[in-house]
N, C-alpha and C positions, 0 to 999 in steps of 0.2 A: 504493500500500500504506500510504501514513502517512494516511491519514484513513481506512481501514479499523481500522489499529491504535487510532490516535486514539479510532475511536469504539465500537469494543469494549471498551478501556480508561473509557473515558466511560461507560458503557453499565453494566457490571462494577463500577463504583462506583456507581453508582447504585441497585442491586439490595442495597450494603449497608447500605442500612436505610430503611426506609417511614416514617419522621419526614417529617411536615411540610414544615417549614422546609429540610431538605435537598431533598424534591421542588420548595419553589419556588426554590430557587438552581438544581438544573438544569434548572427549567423554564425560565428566563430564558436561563442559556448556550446554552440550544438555539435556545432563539426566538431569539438574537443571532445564532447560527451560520446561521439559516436566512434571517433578513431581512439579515443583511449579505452572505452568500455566494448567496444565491440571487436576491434581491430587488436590493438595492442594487448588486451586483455587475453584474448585466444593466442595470441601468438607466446604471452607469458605463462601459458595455462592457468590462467587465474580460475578459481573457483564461484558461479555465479553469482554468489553473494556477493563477490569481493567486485565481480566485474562490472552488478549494479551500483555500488561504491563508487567506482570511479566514473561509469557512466553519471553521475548524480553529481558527484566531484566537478565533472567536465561542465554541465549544466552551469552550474553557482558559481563556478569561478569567478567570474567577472560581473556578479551580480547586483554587488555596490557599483560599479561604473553604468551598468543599465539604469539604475534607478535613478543617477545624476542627467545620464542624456533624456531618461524618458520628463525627468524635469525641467532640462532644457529645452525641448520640444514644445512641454507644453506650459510654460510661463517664462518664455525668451528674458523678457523686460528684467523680470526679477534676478532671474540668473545672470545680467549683466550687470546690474549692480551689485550683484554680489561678488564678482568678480572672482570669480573661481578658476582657476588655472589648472592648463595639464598637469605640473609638476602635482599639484595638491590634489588632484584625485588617483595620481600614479599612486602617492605617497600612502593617501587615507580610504581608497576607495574599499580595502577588503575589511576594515573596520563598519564601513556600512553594511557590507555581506556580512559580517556577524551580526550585529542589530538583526537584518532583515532572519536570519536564523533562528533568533531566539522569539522573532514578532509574531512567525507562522510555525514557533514550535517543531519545528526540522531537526533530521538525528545530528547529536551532537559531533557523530565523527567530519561532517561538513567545514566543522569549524576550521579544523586540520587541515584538509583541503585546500580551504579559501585562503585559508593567511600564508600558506605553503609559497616560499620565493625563489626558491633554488631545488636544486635535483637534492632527492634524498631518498637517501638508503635505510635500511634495516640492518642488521646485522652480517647477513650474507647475502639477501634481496632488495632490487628497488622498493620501496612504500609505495604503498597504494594515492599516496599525494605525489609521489617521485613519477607516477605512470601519468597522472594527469598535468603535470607538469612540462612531462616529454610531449603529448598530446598536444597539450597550448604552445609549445614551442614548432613543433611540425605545421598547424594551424596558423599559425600569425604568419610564419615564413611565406609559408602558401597565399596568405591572403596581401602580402606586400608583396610579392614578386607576380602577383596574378593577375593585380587587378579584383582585391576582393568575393575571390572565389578558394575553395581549397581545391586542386588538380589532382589526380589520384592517374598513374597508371595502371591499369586492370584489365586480362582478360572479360571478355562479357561472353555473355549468350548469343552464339549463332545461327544462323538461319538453318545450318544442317543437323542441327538440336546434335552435334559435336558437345557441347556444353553448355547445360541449363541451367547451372546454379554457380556466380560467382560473388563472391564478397563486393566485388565493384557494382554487378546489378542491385546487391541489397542497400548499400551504402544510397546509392544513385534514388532506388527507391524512395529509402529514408526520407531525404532529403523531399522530395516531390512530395511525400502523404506529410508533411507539415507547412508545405508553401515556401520551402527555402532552394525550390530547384535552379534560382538563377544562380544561387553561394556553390556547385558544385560542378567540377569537370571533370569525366572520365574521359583521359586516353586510349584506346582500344589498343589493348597490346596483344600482339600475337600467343599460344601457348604454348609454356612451356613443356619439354619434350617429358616432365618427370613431375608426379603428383596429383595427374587430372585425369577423373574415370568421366564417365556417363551417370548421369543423374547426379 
């Protein structure tokens, strides 16, 4: 139920307001949520509990910067006199995402997540804030080098039903059943000679 809440809540801010600059902040949290919980996640064998974790992780990330653009969006005047600078929402913005944490009562491991600033480890494994971290770092790259989109190269499904199920078509999917399909590009890459059955 907390990544259902999660992402209704997600979802429900998003819908308050069609600015720009607020659609590519959540266009990125998603992309994080879906390449670190769904991608990165299988590739680490994460266990699904953990992989909703960081799916949820990816979500929030950048939760306190949503809620300053969805402020600017919608009370310009105000926000200029207030005079709020990049540097001070770089600085203070996951301090909002703990607030917004504790407002809508969300699992406390989020908290972890969101103030997470650098790659971290475990003892002998990435953390679960280290995986979404690498996520938002793959993500942002993406989205400065792309023109605000993330690019994925990925076998897909072809016409000769050769191969009908790739992580690139679910990804791509994703993206389309929330209305973020213009945030996403798949490369059509040939396949590889080792790995790929039918069905």
């Amino acid at each position: 139920m907390d990544f259902a809440r999660v992402l209704i809540i997600f979802l429900a801010s998003a819908a308050l307001s069609k600015d720009k600059e607020v659609n590519i902040i959540f266009a990125k949290s998603f992309a994080t949520s879906i390449l670190g919980g769904r991608i990165l996640a299988k590739e680490f064998g994460l266990r699904d509990n953990d992989a909703k974790k960081v799916e949820l992780g990816g979500l929030l990330l950048e939760i306190g910067k949503i809620i300053i653009a969805i402020y600017r969006s919608l009370y310009n005047d105000d926000y200029e006199q207030a005079a709020i600078g990049e540097d001070f929402i770089s600085q203070y913005h996951s301090l909002l995402g703990l607030k917004f944490i504790d407002k809508f009562k969300l699992p406390e491991f989020l908290k972890d997540m969101i103030s997470t600033e650098c790659l971290t480890l475990e003892t002998e494994l990435i953390s679960l804030s280290g995986i979404v971290m690498m996520a938002y770092s793959i993500v942002d790259l993406s989205f400065r080098k792309f023109g605000n989109k993330l690019v994925i190269a990925s076998p897909m499904p072809d016409p000769d039903v050769t191969v009908v199920h790739t992580i690139g078509a679910i990804v791509e999917d994703t993206f389309k059943a929330v209305g973020l399909a213009g945030y996403i590009e798949i490369i059509r890459q040939s396949l590889p000679n080792r790995g790929w059955s039918k069905g």
